[in-house]
ZADO-1210 file (C-alpha; in nm, 4 decimals, padded with zeros to 6 digits):
<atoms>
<atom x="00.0000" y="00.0000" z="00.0000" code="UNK" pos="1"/>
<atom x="00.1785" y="00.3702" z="-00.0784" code="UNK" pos="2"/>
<atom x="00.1962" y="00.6175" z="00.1716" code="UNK" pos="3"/>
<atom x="00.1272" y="00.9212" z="-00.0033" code="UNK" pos="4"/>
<atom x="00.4154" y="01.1950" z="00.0423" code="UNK" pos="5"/>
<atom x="00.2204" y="01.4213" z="-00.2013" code="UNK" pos="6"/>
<atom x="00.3684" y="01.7422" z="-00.0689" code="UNK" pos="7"/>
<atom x="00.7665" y="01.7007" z="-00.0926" code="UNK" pos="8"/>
<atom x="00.9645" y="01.9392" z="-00.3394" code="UNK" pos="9"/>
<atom x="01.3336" y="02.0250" z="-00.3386" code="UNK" pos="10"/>
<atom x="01.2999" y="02.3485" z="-00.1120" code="UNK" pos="11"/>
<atom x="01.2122" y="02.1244" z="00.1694" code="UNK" pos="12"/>
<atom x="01.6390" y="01.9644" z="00.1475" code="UNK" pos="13"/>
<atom x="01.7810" y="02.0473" z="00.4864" code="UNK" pos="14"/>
<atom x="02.0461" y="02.2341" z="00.5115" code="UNK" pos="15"/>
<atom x="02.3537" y="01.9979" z="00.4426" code="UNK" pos="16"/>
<atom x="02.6561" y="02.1458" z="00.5161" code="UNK" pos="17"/>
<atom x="02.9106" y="01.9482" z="00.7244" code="UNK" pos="18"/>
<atom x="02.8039" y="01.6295" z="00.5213" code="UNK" pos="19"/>
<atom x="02.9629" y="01.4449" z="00.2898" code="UNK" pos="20"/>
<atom x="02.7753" y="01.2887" z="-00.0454" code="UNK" pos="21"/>
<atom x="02.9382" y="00.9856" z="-00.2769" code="UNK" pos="22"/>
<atom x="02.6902" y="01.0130" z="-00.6019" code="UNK" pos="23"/>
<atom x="02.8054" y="00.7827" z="-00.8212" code="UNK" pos="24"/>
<atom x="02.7052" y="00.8036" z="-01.2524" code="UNK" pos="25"/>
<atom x="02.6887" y="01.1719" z="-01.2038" code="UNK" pos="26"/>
<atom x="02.7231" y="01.1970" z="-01.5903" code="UNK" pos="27"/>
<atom x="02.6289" y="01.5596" z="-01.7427" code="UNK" pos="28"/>
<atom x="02.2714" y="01.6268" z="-01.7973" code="UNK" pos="29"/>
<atom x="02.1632" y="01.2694" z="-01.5807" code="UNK" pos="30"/>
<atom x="02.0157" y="01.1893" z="-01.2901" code="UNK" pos="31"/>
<atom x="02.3241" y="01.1772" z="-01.0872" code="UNK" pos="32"/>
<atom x="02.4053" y="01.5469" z="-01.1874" code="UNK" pos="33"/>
<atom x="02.0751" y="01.7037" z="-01.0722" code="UNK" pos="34"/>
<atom x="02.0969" y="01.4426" z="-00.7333" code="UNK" pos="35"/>
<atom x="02.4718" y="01.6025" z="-00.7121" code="UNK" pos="36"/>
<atom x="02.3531" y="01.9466" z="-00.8391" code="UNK" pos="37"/>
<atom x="02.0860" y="01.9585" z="-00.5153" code="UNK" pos="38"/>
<atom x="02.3027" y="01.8510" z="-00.2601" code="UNK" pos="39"/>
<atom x="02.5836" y="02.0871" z="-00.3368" code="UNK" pos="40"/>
<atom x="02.3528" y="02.3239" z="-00.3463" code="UNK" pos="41"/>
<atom x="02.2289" y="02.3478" z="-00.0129" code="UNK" pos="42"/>
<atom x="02.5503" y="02.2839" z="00.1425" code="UNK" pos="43"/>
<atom x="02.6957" y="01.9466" z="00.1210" code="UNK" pos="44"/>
<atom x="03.0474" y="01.8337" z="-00.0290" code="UNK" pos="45"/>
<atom x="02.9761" y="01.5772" z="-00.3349" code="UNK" pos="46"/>
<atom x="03.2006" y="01.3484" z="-00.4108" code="UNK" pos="47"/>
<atom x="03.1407" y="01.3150" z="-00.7977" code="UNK" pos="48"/>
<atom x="03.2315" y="00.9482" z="-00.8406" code="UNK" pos="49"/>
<atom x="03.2351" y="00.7947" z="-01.2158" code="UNK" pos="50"/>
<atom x="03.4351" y="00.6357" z="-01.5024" code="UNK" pos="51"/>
<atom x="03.6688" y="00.9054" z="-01.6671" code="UNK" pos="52"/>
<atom x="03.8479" y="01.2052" z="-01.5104" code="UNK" pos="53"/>
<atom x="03.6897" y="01.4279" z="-01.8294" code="UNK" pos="54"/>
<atom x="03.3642" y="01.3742" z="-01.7599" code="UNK" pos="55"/>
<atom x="03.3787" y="01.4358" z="-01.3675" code="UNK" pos="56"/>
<atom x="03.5183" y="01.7628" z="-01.4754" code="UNK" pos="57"/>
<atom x="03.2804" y="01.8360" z="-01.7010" code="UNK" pos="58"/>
<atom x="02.9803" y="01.7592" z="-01.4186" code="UNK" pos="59"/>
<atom x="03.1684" y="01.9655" z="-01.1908" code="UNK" pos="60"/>
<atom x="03.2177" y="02.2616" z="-01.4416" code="UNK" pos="61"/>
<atom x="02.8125" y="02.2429" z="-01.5003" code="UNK" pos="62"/>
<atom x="02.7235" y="02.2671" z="-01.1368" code="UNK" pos="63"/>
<atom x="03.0259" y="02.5239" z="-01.0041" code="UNK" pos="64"/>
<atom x="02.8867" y="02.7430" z="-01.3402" code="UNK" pos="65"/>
<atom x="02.5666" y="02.7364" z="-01.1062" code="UNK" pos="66"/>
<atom x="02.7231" y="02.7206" z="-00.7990" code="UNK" pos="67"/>
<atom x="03.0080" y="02.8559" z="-00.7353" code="UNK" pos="68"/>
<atom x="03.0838" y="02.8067" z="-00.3531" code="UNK" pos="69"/>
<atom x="03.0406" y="02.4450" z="-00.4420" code="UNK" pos="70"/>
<atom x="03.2389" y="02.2125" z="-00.2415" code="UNK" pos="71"/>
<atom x="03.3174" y="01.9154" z="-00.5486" code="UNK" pos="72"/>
<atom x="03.5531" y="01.6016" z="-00.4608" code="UNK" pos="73"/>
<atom x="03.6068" y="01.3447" z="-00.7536" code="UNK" pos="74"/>
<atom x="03.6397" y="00.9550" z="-00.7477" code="UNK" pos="75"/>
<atom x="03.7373" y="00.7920" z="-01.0767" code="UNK" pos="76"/>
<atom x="03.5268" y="00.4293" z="-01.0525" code="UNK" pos="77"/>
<atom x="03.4002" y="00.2110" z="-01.3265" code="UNK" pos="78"/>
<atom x="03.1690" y="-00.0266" z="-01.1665" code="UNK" pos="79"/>
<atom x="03.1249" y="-00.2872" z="-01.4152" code="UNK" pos="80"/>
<atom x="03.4709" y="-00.3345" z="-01.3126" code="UNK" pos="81"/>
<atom x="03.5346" y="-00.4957" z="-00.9585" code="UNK" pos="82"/>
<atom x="03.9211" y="-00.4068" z="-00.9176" code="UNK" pos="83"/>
<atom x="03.8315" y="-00.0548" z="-01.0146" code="UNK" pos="84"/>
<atom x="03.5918" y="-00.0781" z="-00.7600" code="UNK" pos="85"/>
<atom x="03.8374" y="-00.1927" z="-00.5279" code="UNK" pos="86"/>
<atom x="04.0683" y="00.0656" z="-00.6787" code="UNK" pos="87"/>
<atom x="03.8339" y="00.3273" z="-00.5956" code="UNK" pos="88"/>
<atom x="03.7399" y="00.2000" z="-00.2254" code="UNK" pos="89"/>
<atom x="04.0828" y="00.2686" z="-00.1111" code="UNK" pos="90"/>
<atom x="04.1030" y="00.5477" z="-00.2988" code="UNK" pos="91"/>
<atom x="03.7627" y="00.7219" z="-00.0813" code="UNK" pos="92"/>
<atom x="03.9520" y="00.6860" z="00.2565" code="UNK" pos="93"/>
<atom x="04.0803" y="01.0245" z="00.1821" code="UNK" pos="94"/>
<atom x="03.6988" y="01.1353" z="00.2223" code="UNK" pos="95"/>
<atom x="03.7103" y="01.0437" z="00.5789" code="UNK" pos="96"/>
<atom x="03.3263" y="00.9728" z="00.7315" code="UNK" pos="97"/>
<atom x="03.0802" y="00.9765" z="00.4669" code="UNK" pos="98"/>
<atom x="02.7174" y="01.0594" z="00.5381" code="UNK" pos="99"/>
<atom x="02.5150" y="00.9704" z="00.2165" code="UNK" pos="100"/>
<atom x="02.6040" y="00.6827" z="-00.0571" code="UNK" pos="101"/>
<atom x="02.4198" y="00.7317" z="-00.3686" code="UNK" pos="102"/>
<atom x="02.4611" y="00.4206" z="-00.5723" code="UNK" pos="103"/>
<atom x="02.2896" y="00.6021" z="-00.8948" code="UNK" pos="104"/>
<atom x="02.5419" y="00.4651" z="-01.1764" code="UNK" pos="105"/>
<atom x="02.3766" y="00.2121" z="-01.4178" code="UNK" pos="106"/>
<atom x="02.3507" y="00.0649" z="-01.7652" code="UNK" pos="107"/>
<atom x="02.0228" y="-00.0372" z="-01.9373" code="UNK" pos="108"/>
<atom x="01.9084" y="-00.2648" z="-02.2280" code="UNK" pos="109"/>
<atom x="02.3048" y="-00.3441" z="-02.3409" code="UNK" pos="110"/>
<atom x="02.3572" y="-00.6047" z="-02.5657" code="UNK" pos="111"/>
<atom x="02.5206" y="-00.9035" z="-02.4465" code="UNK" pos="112"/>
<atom x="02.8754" y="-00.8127" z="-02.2643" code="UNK" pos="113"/>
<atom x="03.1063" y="-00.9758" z="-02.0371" code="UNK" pos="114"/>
<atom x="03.3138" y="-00.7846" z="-01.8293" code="UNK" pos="115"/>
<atom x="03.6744" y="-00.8351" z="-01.6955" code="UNK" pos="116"/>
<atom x="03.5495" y="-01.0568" z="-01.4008" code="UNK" pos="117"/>
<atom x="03.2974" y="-01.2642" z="-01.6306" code="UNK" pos="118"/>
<atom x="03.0373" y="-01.1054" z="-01.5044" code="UNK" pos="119"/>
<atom x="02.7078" y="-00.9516" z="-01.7295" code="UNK" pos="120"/>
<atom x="02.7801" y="-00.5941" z="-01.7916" code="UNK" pos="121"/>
<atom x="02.4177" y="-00.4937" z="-01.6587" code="UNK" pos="122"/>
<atom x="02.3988" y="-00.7174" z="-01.3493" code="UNK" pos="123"/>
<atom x="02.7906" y="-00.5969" z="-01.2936" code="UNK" pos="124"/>
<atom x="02.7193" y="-00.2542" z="-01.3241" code="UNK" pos="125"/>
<atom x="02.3971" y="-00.2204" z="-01.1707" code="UNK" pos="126"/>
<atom x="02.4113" y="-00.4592" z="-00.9469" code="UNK" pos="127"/>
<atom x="02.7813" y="-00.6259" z="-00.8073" code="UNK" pos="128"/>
<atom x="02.9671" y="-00.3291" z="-00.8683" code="UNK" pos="129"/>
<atom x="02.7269" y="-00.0780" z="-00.6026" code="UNK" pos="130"/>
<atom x="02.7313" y="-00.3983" z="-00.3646" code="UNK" pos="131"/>
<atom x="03.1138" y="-00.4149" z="-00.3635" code="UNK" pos="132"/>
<atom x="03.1359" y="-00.0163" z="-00.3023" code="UNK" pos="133"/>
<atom x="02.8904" y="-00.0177" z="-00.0715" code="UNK" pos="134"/>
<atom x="03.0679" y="-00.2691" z="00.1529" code="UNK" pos="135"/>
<atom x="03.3959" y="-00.0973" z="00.1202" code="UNK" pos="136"/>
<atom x="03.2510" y="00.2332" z="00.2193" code="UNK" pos="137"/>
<atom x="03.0558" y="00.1360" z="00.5306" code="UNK" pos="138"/>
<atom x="03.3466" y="00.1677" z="00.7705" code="UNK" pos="139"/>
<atom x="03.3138" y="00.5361" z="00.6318" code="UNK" pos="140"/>
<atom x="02.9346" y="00.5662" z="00.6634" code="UNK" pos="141"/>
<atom x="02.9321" y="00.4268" z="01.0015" code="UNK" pos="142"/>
<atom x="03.2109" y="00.6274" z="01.1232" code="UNK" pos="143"/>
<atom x="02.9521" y="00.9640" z="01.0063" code="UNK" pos="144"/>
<atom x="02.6931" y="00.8141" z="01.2803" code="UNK" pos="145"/>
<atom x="02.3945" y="00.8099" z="01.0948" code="UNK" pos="146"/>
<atom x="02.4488" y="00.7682" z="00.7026" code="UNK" pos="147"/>
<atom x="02.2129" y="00.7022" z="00.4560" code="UNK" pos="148"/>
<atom x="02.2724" y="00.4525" z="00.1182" code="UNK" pos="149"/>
<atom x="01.9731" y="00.5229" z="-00.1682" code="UNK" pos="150"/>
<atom x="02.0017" y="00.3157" z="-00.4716" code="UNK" pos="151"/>
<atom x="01.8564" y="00.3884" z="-00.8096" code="UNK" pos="152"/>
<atom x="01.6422" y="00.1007" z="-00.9271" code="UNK" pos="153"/>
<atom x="01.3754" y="00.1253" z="-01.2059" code="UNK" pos="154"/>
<atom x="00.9845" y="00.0762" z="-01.2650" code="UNK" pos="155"/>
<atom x="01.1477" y="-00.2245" z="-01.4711" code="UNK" pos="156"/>
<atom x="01.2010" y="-00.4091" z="-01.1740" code="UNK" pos="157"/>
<atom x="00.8724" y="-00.4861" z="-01.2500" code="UNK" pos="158"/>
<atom x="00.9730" y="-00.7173" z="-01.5346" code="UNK" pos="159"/>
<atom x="01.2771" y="-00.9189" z="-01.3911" code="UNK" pos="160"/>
<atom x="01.0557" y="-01.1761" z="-01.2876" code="UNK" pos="161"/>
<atom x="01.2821" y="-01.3495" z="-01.0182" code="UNK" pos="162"/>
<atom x="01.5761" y="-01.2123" z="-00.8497" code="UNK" pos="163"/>
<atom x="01.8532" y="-01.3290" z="-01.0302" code="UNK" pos="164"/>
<atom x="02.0311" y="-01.6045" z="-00.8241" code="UNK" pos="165"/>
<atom x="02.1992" y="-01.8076" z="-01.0956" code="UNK" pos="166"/>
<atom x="02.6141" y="-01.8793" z="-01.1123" code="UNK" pos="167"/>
<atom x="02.6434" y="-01.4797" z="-01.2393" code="UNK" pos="168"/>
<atom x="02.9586" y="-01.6504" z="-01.4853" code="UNK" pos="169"/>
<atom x="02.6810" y="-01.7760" z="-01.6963" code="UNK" pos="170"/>
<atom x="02.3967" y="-01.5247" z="-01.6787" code="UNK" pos="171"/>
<atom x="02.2747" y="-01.4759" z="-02.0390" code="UNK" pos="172"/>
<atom x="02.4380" y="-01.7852" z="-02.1979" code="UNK" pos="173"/>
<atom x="02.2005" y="-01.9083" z="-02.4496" code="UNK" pos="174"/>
<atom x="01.9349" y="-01.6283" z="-02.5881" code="UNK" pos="175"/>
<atom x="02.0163" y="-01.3039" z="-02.4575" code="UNK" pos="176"/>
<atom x="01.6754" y="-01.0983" z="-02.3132" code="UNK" pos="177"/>
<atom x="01.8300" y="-00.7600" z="-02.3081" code="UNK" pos="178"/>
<atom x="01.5381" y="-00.5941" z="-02.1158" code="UNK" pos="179"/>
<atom x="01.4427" y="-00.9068" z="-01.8673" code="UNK" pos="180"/>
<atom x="01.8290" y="-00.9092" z="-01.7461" code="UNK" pos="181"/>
<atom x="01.8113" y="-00.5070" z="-01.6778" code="UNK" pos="182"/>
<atom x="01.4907" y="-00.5989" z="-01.5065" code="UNK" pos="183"/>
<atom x="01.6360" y="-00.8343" z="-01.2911" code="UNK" pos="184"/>
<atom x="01.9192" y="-00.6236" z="-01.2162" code="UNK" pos="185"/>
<atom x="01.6936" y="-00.3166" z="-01.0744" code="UNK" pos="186"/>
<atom x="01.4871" y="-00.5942" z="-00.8769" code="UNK" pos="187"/>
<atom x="01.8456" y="-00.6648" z="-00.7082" code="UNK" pos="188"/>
<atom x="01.8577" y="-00.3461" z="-00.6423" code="UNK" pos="189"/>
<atom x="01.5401" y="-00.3161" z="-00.4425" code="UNK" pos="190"/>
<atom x="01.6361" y="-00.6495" z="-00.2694" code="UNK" pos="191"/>
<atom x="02.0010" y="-00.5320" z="-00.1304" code="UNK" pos="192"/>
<atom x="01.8128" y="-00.1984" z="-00.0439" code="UNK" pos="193"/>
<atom x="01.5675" y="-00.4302" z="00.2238" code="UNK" pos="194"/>
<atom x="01.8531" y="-00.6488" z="00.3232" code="UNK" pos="195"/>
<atom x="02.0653" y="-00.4175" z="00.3609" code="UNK" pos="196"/>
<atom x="01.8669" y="-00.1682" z="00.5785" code="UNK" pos="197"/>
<atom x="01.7537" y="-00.5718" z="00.7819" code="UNK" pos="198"/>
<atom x="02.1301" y="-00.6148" z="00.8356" code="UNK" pos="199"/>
<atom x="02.2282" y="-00.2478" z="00.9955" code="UNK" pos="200"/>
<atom x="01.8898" y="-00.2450" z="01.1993" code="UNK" pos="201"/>
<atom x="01.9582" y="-00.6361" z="01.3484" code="UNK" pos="202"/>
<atom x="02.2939" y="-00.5429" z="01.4017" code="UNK" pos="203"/>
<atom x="02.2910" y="-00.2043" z="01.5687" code="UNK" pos="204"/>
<atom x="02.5024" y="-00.0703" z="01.2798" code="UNK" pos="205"/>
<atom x="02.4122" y="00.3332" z="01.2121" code="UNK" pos="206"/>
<atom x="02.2991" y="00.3174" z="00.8613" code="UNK" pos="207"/>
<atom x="01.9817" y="00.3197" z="00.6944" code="UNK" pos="208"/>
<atom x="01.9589" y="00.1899" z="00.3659" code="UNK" pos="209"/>
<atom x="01.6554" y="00.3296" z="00.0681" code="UNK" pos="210"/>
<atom x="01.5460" y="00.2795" z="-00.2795" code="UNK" pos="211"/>
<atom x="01.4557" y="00.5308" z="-00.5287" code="UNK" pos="212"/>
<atom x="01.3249" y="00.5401" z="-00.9017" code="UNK" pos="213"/>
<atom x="01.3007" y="00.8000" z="-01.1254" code="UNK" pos="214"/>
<atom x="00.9646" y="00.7008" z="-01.3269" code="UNK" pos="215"/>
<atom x="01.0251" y="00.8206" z="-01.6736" code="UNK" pos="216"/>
<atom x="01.3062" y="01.0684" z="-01.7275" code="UNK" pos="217"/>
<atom x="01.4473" y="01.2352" z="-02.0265" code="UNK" pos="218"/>
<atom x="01.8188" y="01.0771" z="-01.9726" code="UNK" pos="219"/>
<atom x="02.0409" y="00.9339" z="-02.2409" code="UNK" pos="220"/>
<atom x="02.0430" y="00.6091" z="-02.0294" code="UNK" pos="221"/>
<atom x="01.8622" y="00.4158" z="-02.3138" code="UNK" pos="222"/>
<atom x="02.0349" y="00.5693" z="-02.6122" code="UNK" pos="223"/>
<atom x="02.3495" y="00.5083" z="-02.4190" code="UNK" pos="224"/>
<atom x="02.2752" y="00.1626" z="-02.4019" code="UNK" pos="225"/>
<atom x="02.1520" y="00.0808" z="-02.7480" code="UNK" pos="226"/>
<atom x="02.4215" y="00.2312" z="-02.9121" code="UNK" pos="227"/>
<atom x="02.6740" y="00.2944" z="-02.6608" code="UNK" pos="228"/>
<atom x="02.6854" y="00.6982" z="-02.6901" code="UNK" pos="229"/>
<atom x="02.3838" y="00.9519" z="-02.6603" code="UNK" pos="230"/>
<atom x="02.4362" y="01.1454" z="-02.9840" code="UNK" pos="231"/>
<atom x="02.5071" y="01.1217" z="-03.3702" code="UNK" pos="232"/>
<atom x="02.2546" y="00.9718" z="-03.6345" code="UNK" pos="233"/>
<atom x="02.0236" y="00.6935" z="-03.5039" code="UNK" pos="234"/>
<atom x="02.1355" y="00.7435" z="-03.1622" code="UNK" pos="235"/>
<atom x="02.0557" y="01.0966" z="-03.1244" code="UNK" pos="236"/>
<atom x="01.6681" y="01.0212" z="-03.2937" code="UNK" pos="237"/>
<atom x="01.5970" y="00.7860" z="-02.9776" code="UNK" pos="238"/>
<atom x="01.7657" y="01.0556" z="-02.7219" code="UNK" pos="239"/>
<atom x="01.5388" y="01.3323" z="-02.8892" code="UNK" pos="240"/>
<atom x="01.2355" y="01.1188" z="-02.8973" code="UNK" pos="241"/>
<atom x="01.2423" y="00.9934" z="-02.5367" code="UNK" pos="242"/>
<atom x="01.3091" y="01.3430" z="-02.4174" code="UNK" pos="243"/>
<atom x="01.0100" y="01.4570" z="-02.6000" code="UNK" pos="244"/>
<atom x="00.7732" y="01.2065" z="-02.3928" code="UNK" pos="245"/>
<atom x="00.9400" y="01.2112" z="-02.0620" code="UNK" pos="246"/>
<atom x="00.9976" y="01.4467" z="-01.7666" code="UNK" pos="247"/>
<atom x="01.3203" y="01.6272" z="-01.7614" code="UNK" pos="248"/>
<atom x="01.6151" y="01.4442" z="-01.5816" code="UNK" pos="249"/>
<atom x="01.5622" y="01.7347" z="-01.3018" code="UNK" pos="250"/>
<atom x="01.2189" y="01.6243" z="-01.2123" code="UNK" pos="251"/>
<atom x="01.3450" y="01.2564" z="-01.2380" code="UNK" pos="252"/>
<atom x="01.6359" y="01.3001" z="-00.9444" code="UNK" pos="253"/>
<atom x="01.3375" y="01.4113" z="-00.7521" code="UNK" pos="254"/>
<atom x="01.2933" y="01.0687" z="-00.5451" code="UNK" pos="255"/>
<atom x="01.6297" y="01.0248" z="-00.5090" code="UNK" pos="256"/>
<atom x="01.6042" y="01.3304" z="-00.3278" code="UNK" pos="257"/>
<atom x="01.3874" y="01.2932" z="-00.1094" code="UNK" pos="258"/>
<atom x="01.5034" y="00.9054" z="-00.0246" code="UNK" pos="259"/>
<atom x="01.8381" y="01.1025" z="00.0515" code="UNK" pos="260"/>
<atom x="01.7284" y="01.3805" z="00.2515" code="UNK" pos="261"/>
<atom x="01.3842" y="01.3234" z="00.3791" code="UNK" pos="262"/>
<atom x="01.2882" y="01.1839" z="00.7374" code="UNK" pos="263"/>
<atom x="01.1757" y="00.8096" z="00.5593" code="UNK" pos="264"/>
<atom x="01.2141" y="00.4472" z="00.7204" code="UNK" pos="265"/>
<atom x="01.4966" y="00.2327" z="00.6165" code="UNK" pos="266"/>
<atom x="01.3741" y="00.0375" z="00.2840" code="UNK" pos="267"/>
<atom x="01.1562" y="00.2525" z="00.1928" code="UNK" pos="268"/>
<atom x="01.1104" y="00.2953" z="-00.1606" code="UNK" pos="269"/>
<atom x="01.0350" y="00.6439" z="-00.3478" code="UNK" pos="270"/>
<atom x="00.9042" y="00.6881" z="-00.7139" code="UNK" pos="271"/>
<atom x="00.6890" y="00.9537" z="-00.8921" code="UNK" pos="272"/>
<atom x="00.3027" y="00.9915" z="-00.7480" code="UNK" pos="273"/>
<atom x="00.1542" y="01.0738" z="-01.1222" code="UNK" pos="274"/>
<atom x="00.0225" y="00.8245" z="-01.3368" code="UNK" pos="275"/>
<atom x="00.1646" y="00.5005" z="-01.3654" code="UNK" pos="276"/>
<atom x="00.4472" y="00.6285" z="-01.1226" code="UNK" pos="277"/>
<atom x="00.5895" y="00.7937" z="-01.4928" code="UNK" pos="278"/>
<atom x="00.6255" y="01.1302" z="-01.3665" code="UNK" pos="279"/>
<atom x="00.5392" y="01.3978" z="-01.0860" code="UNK" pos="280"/>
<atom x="00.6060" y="01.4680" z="-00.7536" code="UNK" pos="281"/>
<atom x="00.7512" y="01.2290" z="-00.5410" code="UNK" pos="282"/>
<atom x="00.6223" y="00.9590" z="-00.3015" code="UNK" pos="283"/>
<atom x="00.6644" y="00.6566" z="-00.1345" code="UNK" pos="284"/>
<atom x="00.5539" y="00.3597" z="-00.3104" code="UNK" pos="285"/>
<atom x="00.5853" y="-00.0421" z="-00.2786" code="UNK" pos="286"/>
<atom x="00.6997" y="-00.1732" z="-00.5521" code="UNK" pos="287"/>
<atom x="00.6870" y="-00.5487" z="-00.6684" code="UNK" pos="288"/>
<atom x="00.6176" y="-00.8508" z="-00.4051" code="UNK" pos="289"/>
<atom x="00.9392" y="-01.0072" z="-00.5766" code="UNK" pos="290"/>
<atom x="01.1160" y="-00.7177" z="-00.4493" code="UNK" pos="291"/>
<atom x="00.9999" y="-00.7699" z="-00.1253" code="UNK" pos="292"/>
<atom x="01.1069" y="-01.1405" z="-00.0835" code="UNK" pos="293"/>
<atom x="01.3142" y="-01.1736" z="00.2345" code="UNK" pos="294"/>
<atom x="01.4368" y="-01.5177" z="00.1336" code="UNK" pos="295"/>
<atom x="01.5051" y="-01.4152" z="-00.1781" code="UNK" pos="296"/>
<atom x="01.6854" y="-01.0548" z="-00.0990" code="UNK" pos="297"/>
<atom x="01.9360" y="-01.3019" z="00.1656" code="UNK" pos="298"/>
<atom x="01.9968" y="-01.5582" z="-00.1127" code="UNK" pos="299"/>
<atom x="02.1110" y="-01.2758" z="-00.3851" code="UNK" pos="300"/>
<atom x="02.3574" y="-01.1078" z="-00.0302" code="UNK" pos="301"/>
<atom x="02.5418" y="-01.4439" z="-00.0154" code="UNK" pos="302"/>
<atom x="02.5720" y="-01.4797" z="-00.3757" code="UNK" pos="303"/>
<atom x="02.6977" y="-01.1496" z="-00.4280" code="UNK" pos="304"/>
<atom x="02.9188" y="-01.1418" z="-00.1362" code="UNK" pos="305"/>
<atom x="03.1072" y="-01.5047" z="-00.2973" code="UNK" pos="306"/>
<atom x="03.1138" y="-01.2614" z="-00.6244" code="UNK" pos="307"/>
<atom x="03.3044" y="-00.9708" z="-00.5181" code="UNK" pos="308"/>
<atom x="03.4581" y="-01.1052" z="-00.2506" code="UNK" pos="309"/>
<atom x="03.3693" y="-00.9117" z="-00.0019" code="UNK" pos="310"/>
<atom x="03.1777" y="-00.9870" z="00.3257" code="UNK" pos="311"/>
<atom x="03.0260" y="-00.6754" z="00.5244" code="UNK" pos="312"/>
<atom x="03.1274" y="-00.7005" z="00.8922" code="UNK" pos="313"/>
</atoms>
């Protein structure tokens, strides 16, 4: 059942200086530019974390043009990658305590991939990759005393059926369903967001762990992963046509927002309260019962913790 949170807009952000932000995918014009955009705004230092040095510089550049007392940090992290994630863990030490993880990076409808580790480029990127960083940061977001971890997942969580708990060295062998294996990957979002948030709360541990989507935004998410870029010939036709139909990327970082900053229970979910969840302002919402499998959201920890390695203390 939603809880309707009709009334939240971005003027009602605390005040967030003395905190420190990791946004991660904070590509220009995205989601994770208008989620860094906000926070830096109203006080906080943003730690701009993504693949390439250029385009963290140009991000920064975009929000110091509009504002200029920002306080910008940048991590260089590609997290289809799991020893640049590693990379990139010991890298944020320098950060010291870090109040709010934004695990916003992603990849969506890619053709078949493997990465460096074996792994599917989608459930890598989307999925392994933000549970390996997460994990490496906590020492840092417990050390703040009260930190907060949102994850982007997706309305197509709706369509990944089951989470997916399969040997992830031979996901997609076989016939390839582009869109069912990005579903399943935002699904695993919502399910580390629930266990997550289970683990810190059973174990006294000071972080409270939320899920976000942004309904339908005007991103080049999906022309980025059709055609790997966002511009020239076919490419830029999809860009311009989904922009024409959705709500600007601004509008879209809006429950991300408010997952961040907003006085919300751990695993809660926020999403858009129009229509369909496409678009508006934002509330909380439920999601799928698949993403609310207990059994299921424990079964995906373990597998991903003998994936990257890493076990959360």
């Amino acid at each position: 059942m939603k809880a309707p949170v009709d009334t939240w807009t971005v003027a009602d952000i605390p005040d967030q200086a003395g905190r420190t932000a990791v946004v991660t995918g904070p590509s220009l014009g995205g989601l994770g530019h208008h989620t860094a955009l906000e926070l830096a705004r109203r006080g906080a230092r943003v730690v701009l974390a993504g693949r390439t040095a250029a385009k963290l510089d140009e991000t920064a550049a975009a929000i110091t043009e509009e504002v200029p007392a920002a306080a910008l940090d940048r991590l260089v992290v590609d997290l289809s990658d799991l020893g640049s994630v590693r990379a990139a863990g010991a890298d944020a030490e320098r950060f010291g305590p870090i109040d709010l993880l934004v695990n916003n990076a992603g990849v969506m409808g890619t053709r078949r991939r493997r990465t460096v580790d074996d792994l599917d480029l989608q459930l890598a990127t989307n999925h392994f990759g933000p549970f390996l960083l997460t994990g490496l940061l906590l020492p840092q977001l417990v050390a703040s005393g009260a930190a907060t971890v949102v994850t982007v997942s997706s309305l197509y969580h709706y369509y990944g059926g089951r989470a997916p708990l399969g040997d992830p060295t031979r996901h997609g062998r076989g016939l390839y369903r582009k869109w069912h294996v990005y579903g399943q990957s935002k699904l695993a979002n919502l399910l580390f967001t629930a266990e997550l948030d289970h683990r810190c709360r059973e174990d006294g541990v000071p972080v409270k762990a939320l899920a976000a989507h942004p309904g339908f935004a005007g991103t080049h998410l999906a022309a980025n992963g059709q055609y790997g870029r966002s511009s020239g010939g076919i490419a830029s036709i999809l860009d311009a046509a989904i922009r024409a139909v959705s709500q600007p990327a601004a509008a879209g970082a809006w429950p991300t927002l408010m997952a961040a900053t907003a006085d919300l229970p751990g695993a809660s979910f926020v999403g858009p309260s129009g229509p369909g969840e496409f678009g508006g302002t934002p509330q909380v919402t439920a999601g799928s019962s698949a993403a609310r499998d207990p059994e299921a959201g424990r079964a995906l920890w373990e597998l991903s913790e003998r994936t990257t390695g890493i076990t959360y203390p």
